[in-house]
Legacy VTK file of the C-alpha trace (Angstrom):
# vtk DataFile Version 3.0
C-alpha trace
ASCII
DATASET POLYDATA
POINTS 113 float
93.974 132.398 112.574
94.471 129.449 114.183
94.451 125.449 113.150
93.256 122.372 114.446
95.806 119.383 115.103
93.807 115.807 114.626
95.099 114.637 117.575
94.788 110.688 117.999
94.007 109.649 121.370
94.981 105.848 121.604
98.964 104.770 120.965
98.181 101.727 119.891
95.701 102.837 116.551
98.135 105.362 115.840
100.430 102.976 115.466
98.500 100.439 113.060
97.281 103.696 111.306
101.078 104.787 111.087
102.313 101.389 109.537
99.173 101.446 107.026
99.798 104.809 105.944
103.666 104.629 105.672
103.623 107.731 108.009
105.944 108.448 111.089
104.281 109.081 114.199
104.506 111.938 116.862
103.614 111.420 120.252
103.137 113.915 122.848
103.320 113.210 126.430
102.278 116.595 128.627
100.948 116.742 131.944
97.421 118.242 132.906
98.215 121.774 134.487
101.489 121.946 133.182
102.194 126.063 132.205
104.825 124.889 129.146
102.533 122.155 127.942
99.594 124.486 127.652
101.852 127.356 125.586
102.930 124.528 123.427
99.501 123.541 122.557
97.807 127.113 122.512
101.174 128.990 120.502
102.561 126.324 118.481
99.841 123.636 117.566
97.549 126.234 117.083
100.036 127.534 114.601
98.751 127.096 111.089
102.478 125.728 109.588
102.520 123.124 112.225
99.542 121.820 112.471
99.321 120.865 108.417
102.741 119.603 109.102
101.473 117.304 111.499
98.160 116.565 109.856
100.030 115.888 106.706
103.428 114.239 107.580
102.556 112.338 110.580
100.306 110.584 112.314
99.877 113.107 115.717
98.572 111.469 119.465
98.901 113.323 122.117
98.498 112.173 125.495
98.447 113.373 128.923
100.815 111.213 131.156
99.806 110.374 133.936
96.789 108.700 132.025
99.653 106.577 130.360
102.171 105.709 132.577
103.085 102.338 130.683
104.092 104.533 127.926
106.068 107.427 129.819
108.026 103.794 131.389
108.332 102.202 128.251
109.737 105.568 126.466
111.646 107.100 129.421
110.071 110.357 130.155
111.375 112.256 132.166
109.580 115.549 131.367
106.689 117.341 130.104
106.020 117.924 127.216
108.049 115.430 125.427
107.616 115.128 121.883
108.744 111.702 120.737
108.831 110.983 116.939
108.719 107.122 115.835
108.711 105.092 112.245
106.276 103.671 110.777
107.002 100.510 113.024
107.394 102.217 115.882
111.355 102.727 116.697
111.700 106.201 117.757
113.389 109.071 115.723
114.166 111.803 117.713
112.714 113.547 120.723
112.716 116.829 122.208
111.517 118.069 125.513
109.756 121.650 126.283
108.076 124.131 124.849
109.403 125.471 121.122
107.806 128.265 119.419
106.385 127.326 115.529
109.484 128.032 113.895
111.718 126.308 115.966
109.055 123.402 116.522
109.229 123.160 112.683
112.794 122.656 112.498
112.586 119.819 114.792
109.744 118.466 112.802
111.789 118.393 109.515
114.542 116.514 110.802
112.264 113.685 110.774
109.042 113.842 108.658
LINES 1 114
113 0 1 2 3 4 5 6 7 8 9 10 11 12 13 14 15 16 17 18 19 20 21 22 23 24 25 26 27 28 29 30 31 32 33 34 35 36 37 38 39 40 41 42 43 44 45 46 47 48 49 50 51 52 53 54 55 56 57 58 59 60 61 62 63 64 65 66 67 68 69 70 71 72 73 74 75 76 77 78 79 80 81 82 83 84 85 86 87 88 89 90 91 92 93 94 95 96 97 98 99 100 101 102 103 104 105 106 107 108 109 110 111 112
């Protein structure tokens, strides 16, 4: 059975909804035609662990990059998919590039949220 991730699709209300709700944030930057950003979204979001992780513990966007090339500047990446996790604020956490299966995706999660 699969899940549904609420992705948000604008930075910059994640980020007010983030500081209001005391949540971290997780951004993902992928790229449109991209063979590990489309696993990562069809295996592991769809995954019913992580996506009430991130529905729950974070506040999720996800963003295609090339769309949002201010952001992949401002946050220096250099790959796809990048997941970036930030504070409340906005500093950034941790990040980690590619495609992880649930398990290990979760791992990465819990470090942080």
């Amino acid at each position: 059975m699969t899940a549904a991730v609420y992705w948000r699709d604008s930075w910059d209300a994640a980020l007010a909804e983030a500081k209001k709700e005391n949540r971290p944030l997780l951004l993902e930057m992928y790229l449109e035609g991209c063979p590990h950003c489309q696993r990562l979204d069809r295996e592991t979001h769809a995954d019913q662990a992580v996506a009430a992780a991130l529905n729950t513990r974070f506040i999720p966007v996800r963003l295609e990059g090339r769309g949002h090339m201010d952001l992949v500047k401002q946050f220096n990446v250099t790959g796809a998919p990048t997941t970036l996790i930030f504070s409340p604020e906005g500093r950034e956490l941790h990040r980690f590039a590619g495609f992880y299966p649930p398990p290990e995706y979760l791992k990465e999660l819990e470090k942080y949220g």
